[in-house]
C-alpha positions as CSV (number, residue, x, y, z in Angstrom):
1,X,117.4,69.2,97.8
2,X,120.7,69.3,100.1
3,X,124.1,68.2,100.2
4,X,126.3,68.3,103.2
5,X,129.6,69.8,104.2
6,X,132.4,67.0,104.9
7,X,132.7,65.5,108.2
8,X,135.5,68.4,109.4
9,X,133.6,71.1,108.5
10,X,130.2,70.2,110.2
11,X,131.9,70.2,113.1
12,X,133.0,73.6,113.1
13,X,129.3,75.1,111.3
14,X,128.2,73.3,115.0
15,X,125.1,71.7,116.3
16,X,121.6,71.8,115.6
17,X,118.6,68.9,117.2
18,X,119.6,66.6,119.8
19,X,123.3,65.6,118.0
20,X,126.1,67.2,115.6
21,X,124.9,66.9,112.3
22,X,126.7,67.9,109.0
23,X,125.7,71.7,107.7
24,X,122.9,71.2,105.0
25,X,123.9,72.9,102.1
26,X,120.9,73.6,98.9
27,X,121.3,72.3,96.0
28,X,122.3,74.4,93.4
29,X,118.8,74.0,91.6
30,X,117.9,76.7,94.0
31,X,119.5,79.4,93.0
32,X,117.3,79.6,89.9
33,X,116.7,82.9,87.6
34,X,116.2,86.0,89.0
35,X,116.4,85.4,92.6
36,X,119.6,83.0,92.0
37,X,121.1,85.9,90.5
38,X,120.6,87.7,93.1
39,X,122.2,85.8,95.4
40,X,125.1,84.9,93.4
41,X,125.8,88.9,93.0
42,X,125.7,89.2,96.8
43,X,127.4,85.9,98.1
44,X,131.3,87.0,97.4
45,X,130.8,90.1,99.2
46,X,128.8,89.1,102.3
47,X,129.3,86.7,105.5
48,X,125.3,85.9,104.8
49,X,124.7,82.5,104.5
50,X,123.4,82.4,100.7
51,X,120.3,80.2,102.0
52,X,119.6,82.9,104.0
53,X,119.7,85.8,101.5
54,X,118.0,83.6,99.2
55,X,114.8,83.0,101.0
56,X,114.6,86.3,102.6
57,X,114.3,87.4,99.2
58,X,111.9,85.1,97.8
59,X,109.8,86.7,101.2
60,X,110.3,90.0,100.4
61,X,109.6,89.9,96.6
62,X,106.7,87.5,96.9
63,X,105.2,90.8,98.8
64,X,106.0,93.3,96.4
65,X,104.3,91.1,93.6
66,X,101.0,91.0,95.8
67,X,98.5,89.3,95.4
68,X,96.9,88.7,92.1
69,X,99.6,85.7,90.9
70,X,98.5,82.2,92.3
71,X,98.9,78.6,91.9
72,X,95.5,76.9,92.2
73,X,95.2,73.5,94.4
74,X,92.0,72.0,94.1
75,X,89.2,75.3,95.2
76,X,92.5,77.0,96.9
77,X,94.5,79.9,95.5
78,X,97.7,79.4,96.8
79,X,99.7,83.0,96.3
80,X,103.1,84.8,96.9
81,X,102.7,85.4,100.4
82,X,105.4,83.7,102.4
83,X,106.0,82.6,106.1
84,X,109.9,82.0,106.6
85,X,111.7,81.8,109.7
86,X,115.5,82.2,109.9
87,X,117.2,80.2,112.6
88,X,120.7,80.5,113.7
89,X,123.1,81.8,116.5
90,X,123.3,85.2,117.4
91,X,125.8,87.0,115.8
92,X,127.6,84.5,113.7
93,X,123.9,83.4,111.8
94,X,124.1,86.5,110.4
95,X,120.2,86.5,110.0
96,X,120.0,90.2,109.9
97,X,123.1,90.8,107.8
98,X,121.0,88.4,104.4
99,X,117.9,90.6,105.6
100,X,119.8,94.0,105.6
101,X,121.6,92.9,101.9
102,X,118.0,91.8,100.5
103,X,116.4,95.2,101.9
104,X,119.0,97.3,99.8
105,X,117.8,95.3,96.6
106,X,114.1,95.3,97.0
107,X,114.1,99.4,98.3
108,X,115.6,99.8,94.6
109,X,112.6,97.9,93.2
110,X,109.8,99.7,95.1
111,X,110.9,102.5,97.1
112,X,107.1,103.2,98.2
113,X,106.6,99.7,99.2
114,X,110.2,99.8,101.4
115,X,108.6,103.3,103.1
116,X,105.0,102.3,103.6
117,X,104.4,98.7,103.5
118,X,107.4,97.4,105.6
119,X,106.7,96.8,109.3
120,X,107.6,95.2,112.7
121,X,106.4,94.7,116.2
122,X,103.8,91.6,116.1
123,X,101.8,91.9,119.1
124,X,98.1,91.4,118.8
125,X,95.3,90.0,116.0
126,X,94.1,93.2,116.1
127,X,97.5,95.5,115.6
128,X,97.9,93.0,112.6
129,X,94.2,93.9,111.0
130,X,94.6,97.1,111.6
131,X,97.7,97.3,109.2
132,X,95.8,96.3,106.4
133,X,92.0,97.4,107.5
134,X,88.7,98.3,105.4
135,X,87.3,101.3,105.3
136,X,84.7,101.6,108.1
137,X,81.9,103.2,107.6
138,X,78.8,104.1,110.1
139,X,75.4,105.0,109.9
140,X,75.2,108.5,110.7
141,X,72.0,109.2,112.3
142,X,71.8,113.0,112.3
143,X,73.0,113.6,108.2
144,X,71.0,110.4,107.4
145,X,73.4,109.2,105.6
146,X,76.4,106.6,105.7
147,X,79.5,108.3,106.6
148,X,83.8,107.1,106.5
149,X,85.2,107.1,110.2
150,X,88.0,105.4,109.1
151,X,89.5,105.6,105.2
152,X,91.6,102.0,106.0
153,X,94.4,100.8,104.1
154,X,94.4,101.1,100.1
155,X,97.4,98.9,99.7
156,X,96.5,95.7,101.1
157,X,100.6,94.6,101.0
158,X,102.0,94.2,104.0
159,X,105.8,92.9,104.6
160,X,106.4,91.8,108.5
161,X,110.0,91.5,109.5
162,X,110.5,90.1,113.5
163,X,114.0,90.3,114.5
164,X,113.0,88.9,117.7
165,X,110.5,86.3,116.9
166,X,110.7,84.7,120.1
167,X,108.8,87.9,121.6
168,X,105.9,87.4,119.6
169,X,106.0,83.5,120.4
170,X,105.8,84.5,124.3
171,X,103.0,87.2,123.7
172,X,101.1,84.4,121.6
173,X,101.4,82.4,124.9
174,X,99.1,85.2,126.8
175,X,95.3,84.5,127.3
176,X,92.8,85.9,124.9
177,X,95.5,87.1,122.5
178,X,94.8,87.1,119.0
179,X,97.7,87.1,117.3
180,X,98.2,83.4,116.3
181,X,94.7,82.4,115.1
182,X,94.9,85.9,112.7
183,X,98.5,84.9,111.3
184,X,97.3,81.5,110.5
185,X,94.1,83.2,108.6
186,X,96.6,85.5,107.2
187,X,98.6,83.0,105.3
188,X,95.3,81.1,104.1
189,X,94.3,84.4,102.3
190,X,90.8,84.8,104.4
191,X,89.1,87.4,105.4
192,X,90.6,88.7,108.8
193,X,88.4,90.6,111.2
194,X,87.6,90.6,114.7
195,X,84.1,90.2,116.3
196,X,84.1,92.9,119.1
197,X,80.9,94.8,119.2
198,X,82.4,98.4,120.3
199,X,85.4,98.8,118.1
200,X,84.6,95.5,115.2
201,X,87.6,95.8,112.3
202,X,87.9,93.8,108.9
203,X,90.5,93.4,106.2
204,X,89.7,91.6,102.7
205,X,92.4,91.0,99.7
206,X,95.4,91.4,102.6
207,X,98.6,89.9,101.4
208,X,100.7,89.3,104.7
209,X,104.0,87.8,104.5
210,X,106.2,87.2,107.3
211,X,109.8,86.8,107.6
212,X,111.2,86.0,111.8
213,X,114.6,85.4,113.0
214,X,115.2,83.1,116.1
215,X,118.1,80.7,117.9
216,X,117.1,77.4,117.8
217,X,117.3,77.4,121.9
218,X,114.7,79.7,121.4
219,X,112.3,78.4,118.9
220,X,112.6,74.7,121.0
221,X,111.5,76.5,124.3
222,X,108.7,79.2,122.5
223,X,107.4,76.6,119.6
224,X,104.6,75.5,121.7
225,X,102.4,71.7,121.2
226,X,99.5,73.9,120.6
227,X,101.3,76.0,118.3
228,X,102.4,72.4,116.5
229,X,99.8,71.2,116.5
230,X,97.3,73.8,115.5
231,X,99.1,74.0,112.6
232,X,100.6,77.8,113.2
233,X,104.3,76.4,113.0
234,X,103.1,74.5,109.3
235,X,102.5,77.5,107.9
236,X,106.5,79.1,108.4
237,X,109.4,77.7,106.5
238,X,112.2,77.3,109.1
239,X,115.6,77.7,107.3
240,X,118.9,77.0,109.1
């Protein structure tokens, strides 16, 4: 799926893994229909690497679609919601110059979703849940009756953007954190929840996606073995 640059000009895109390597560069098979269009329109007036743009967008829009398209694998519904992380040098990656040109498109598609289902911050399993929550509903003893405490989350979309992905790597690293174990259950579509007895919370149907920007540096020194290994990192697309 990729070409490379010529010899000259890999040198100067610069080095990524343990040696210079030429730039990869997608095929032009990528840049197919709506979303290649898309791209096409932005890439003469933008220092965004197209790959870049391209993916973010396929994020984003995968989110805004929800989640009642899927592809089905065997018993597994395989749906829109996308992991991507962007790698690249601060500053001249331009990660969050393709983000901010993708943002401008999809805020014309679906205003509400740009206002009310856009977020950032990862921190914690249960921040995450909480985002896209069930109602929760108590037994109320005196009324003898079952009554709301909490009206949750109606629109089960949820669109994460990390600008600082490395962050949330670290806070994954902290003991009893949550975090890492509810993204992973996240992207397999299963029911989220948490299994504290004071405070329990649940979210079915959520539709997470999740788009991250690091330096490779960074995503070398954060990317834990566990994290490889328990098959958190299989679940993001890393694009260069």
């Amino acid at each position: 799926m990729a070409t490379v640059m010529p010899e000259a000009e890999a040198d100067e895109a610069g080095s990524f893994g343990d040696q210079e390597q030429a730039w990869p560069i997608l095929n032009e098979a990528a840049y197919y229909g709506l979303a290649g269009d898309v791209v096409k329109t932005i890439d003469p007036h933008t220092e965004a690497d197209p790959a870049g743009v391209l993916t973010q967008f396929l994020t984003m829009f995968g989110n805004i679609v929800g989640n009642n398209p899927y592809y089905q694998v065997e018993s597994d519904r395989h749906r829109t919601n996308l992991f991507n992380v962007q790698v690249g040098t601060t500053a001249k990656g331009r990660k969050g110059t393709a983000a901010g040109r993708v943002k401008a498109v999809t805020m014309l598609a679906d205003r509400a979703w740009f206002d009310e289902r856009t977020a950032s911050g990862l921190s914690s399993g249960e921040g995450l849940i909480s985002a896209v929550s069930d109602p929760v509903v108590k037994w109320d003893a005196k009324a003898k009756e079952f009554a709301t405490i909490d009206p949750g989350v109606a629109d089960k979309r949820l669109m994460i953007t990390e600008p600082e992905f490395a962050g949330a790597l670290s806070v994954m690293e902290r003991h009893g954190n949550t975090l890492s174990p509810v993204i992973r259950n996240a992207w397999d579509g299963q029911r989220l929840q948490t299994l504290t007895k004071v405070s329990p919370l649940k979210a079915t149907g959520a539709h997470i996606s999740i788009i991250a920007h690091i330096t490779e540096a960074e995503a070398r020194a954060r990317l834990s073995r566990t994290e490889m290994a328990n098959g958190f990192a299989n679940r993001f697309l890393f694009v260069v």
